[in-house]
N, C-alpha and C positions, 0 to 999 in steps of 0.2 A: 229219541222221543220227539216227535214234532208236535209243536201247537197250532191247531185252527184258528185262523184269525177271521173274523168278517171282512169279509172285501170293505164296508164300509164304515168300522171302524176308524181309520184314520185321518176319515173327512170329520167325524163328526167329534175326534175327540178332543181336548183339549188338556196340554198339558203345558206343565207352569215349570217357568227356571229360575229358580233365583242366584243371585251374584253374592256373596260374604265380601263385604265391605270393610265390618269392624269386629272385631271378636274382641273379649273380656272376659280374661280366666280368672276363676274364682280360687288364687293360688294361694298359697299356706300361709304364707305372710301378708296377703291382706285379713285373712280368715283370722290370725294370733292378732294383727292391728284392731280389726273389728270388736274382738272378745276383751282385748286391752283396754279399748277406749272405754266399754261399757264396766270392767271391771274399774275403772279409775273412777268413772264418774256415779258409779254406785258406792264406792269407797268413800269415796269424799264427803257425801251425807250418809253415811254407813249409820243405822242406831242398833245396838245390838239389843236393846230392849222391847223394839218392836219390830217383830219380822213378817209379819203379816202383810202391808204395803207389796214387800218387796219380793214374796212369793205369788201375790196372787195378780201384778199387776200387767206380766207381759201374759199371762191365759187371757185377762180381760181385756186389753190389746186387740188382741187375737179375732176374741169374738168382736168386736167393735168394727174394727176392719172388714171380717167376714159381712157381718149386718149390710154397713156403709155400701160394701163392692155389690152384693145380691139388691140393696134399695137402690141404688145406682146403673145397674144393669136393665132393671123393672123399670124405672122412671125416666128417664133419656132414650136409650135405645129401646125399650117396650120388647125385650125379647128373653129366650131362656139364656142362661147362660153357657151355651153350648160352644164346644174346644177353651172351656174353663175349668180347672179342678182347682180343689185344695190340695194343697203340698207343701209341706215343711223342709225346709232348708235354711242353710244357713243364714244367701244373700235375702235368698228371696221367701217368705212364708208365709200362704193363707190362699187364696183364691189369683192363680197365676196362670198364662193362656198354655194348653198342652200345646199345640202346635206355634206356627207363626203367627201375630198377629201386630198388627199395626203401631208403630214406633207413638203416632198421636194419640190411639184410645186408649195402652199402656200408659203415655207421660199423662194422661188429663186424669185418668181416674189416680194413681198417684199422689197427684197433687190434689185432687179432691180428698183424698185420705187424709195426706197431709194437714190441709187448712181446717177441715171440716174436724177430723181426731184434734186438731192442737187451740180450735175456738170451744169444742165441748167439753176439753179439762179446763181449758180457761174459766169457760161460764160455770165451772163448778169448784172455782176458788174460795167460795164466800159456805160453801155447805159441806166441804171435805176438809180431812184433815192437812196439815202441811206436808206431811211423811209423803201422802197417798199423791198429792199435788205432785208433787216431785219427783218420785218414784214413775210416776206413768206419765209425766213430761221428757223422761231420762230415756225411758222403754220406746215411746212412742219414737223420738228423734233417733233413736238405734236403731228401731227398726225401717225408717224411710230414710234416713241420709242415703244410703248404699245405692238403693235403688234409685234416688233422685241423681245422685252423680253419675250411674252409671248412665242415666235416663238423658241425663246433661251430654255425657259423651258422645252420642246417639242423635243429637239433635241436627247437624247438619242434615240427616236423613229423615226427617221430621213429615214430611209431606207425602213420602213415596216407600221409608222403610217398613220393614218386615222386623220383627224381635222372638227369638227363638231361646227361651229360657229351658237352662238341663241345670243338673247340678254343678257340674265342672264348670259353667263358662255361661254367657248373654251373649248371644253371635245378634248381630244388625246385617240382614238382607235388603239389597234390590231385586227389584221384578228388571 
């Protein structure tokens, strides 16, 4: 079976190579680490008389993040959030790029999640309870340490990297 090609095809096309630089498997023993650290430090303030906090605070998480990354994609870059979905996983969960995307637009929103998620439970010490304080202080830092360290290892490639999130692994490209 032969394929037709355009004679001019090849002048006009352009296609992209990238180099795997750094890969990061998301292997079983960080994944028991991950679920350890968070079972310890939910144990530690553990009340067994109120469980409400502690069910409903990484869904709220969740949404807050989602909100944060869609007002943040609107407001800065002024555009849809296209090669972005939502996806649940372990490392990484809520609005994360399908393809490759930029090592710096990755680490900034991040860290925009970070500060902006960890000043709005702040400013809301004085009208929430302790339980809820703490509980989605606990959530929040579980859910972005991972990504910030991984985001950290990735940095020498900060200017010109590619980031390519799957389930198994966080691979760091060059062009």
């Amino acid at each position: 079976m032969s394929i037709n090609q355009e004679p001019n095809l090849s002048k006009q096309s352009t296609i992209y190579s990238y180099t795997l630089v750094k890969r990061i498997y998301h292997s079983l023993y960080k994944t028991i680490l991950y679920f350890a650290i968070l079972a310890i430090a939910v144990l530690y303030k553990f009340d067994s008389s109120s469980w409400l906090p502690l069910l409903v605070s990484y869904p709220l998480l969740l949404m807050f993040h989602t909100l944060l990354v869609r007002t943040y994609f609107q407001f800065t870059i002024g555009m849809a959030m296209r090669g972005w979905s939502y996806r649940l996983g372990i490392f990484w969960s809520g609005f994360i790029p399908d393809g490759h995307a930029s090592v710096r637009l990755v680490s900034r929103i991040q860290l925009h999640l970070f500060w902006i998620g960890l000043s709005v439970i702040l400013l809301l010490y004085p009208w929430i309870p302790e339980k809820w304080l703490i509980y989605l202080t606990i959530f929040h830092l579980w859910m972005l340490m991972p990504r910030l360290w991984i985001l950290f290892r990735f940095r020498p490639y900060n200017k010109t990297g590619l980031v390519k999130i799957s389930e198994k692994e966080t691979s760091c490209y060059i062009q």
